[in-house]
C-alpha positions, 0 to 999 in steps of 0.5 A, a space after each residue: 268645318 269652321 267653328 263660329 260660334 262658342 257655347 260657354 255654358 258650364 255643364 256641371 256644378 263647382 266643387 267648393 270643396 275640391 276649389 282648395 286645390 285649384 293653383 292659386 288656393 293652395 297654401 302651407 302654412 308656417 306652422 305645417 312647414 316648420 313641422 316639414 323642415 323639422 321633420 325632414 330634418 330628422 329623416 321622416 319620409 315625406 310621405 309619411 310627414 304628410 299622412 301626418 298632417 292630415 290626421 292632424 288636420 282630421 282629413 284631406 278635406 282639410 288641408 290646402 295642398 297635396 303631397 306633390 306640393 310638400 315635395 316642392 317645398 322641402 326640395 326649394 328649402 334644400 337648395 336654398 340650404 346649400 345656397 345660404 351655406 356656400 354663402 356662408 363659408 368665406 372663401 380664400 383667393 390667390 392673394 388670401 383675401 376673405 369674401 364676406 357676402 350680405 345674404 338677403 331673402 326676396 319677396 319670393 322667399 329665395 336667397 339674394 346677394 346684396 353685397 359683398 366685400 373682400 378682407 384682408 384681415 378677420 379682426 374686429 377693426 375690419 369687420 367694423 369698417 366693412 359694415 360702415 362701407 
């Protein structure tokens, strides 16, 4: 049987109140995700860092995100962590050069490379002259 007409009637009211979860309306805020990274820091559950939050948001209603969210969030942060110190650590070559790399973050919030240079010494003079470069 061919279809050749659409009925694009919606047959039930919106939810404004479930409309804080649909994709593009979920948000953390700063404050909510300095108080993630502080506490996962310290070992706190997940879970249990966002049971916190809704009490302190005085309900799910409240907030703009759920725990799956948070989960995403505290996993990217964990791997932006390892990324940003394996950019941090100066690595030695065959010919004992230091790489000193130019870390920066992009809209999306995700580590960049901008640059980089190979030393042949870490003293001041160098350091100087690389970042004239």
């Amino acid at each position: 049987m061919l279809y050749t007409h659409v009925n694009n009637v919606q047959n039930h009211n919106l939810s404004l109140k479930k409309s804080r979860l649909i994709h593009g309306n979920k948000k953390i805020s700063m404050q909510v995700k300095k108080t993630l990274d502080m506490n996962d820091e310290a070992g706190v559950c997940i879970n249990k860092s966002c049971q916190y939050i809704v009490c302190e948001a005085c309900g799910f209603e409240n907030v703009s995100f759920v725990e799956h969210d948070v989960r995403n969030y505290i996993r990217k942060q964990k791997g932006n962590c390892a990324r940003m110190m394996m950019c941090r650590t100066y690595l030695t070559n065959k010919y004992d050069m230091l790489f000193a790399p130019f870390i920066g973050v992009n809209h999306h919030g995700q580590s960049i490379l901008l640059g980089c240079g190979l030393l042949s010494s870490e003293d001041t003079f160098t350091f100087v002259w690389l970042f004239q470069c």
